[in-house]
N, C-alpha and C positions, 0 to 999 in steps of 0.2 A: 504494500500500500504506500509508501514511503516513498519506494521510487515513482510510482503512480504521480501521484502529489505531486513531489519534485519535476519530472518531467512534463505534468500540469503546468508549472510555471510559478509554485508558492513555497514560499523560503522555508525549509526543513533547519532543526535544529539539530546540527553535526558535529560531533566534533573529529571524524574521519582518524581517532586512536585505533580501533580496531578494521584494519584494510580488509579486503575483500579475500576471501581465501576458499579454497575448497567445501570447507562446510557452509559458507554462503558468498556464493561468485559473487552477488554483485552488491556486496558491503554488508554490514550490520547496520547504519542509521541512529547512531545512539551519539549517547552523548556523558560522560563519565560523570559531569557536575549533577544529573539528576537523582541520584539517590537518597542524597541528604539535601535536596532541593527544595521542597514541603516543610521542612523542618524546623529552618529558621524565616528571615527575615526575608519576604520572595520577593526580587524584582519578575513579580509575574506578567508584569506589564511589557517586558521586552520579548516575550512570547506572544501576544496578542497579533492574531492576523500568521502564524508560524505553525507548522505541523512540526510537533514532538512524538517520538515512538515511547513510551512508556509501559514498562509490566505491570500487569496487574495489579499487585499490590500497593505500588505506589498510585495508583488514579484515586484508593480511596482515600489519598494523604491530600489531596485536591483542598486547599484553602475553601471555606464557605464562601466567602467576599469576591471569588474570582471565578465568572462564567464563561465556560467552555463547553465546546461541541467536542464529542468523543466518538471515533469510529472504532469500534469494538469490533474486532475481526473473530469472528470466531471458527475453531479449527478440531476435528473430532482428536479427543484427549487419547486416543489409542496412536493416532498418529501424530502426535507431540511427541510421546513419551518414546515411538521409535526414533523419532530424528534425534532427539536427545540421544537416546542410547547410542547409534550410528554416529555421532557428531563424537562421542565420547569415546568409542573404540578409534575412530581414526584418529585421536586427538592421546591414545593410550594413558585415560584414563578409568578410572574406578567407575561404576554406575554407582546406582540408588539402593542405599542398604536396604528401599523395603521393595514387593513386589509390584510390575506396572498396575494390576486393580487395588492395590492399597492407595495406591500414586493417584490412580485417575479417581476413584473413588472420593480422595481430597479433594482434589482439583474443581471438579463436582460440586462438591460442597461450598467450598469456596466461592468459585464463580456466581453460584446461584444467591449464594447470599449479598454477593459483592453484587450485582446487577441489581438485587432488590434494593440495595444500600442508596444505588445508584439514581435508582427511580425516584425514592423519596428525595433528593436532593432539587431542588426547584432552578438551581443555577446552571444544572447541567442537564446538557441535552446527548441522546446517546443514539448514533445509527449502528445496529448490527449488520453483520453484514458477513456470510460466509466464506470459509475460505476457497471451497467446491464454487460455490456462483458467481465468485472474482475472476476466476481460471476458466470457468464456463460460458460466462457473459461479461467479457469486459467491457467492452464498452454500455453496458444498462447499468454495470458497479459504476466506471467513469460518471455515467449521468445520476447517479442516485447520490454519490458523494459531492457532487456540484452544487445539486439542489439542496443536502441540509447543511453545504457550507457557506451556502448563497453566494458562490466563489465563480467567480468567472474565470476556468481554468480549461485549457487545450484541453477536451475529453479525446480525440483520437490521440492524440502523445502521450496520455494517461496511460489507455487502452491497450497503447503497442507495447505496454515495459512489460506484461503479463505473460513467464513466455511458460508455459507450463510444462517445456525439460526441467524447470528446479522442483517440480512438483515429485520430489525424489521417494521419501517416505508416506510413501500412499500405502490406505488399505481399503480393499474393495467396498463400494457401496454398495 
């Protein structure tokens, strides 16, 4: 979605620390200062008008006082938990001391609470939007994230960054 946006034509908050590499050709999109970004004293105002990639955890650190559009990607938790794991043998490291249905099980939990958290907040507005319908219909994702950004952004240069060879850890629908 990140590069979606970007090649849309609207300023992503980057800090280009972690390059582009095998477990994701074409970047990460992140930015190291957001972790402990919520926490203290937020120039959130230099974000305004800016697409940030944020994990979940931190969207419900989200200031009450500062309204945001959220596009919530959502992606089936079986095929997280394998790119994880395949992102982590080629990276030769350790997996997850507990099993993927304990893992996705949380996850689960989590997310659904954290959406309802979501809902109740009157500042923020949230488009879902799949990770299968992104890869399916890009260009209807292009025009669907236009309209609740009210963003006048190139929707075919959106549309062409979607290339569904990275679409690597799939499991059958």
């Amino acid at each position: 979605m990140m590069q979606m946006l970007r090649a849309g034509g609207m300023s992503v908050v980057c800090d280009e620390q972690r390059q582009a590499d095998l477990n994701n050709p074409q970047g990460y999109f992140e930015s190291a200062c957001l972790p402990g970004f919520f926490a203290g004293p937020v120039p959130f105002k230099s974000l305004q008008g800016r697409a940030v990639k944020v994990i979940f955890p931190l969207v419900l650190q989200i200031p009450e006082n500062c309204p945001v559009r959220i596009l919530f990607m959502q992606r089936d938790l079986a095929e997280i938990l394998l790119s994880q794991r395949n992102m982590l043998h080629r990276l030769g490291l350790p997996g997850a001391l507990v099993s993927d249905t304990q893992m996705a099980a949380y996850w689960a939990r989590e997310l659904k609470t954290g959406l309802r958290k979501l809902a109740d907040r009157s500042h923020i507005s949230v488009l879902e939007l799949t990770f299968r319908e992104v890869l399916n219909e890009p260009r209807r994702a292009a025009e669907m994230v236009c309209q609740f950004l009210t963003a006048e952004l190139d929707q075919g240069q959106m549309a062409s960054m979607v290339d569904a060879r990275l679409y690597r850890s799939q499991i059958s629908a």
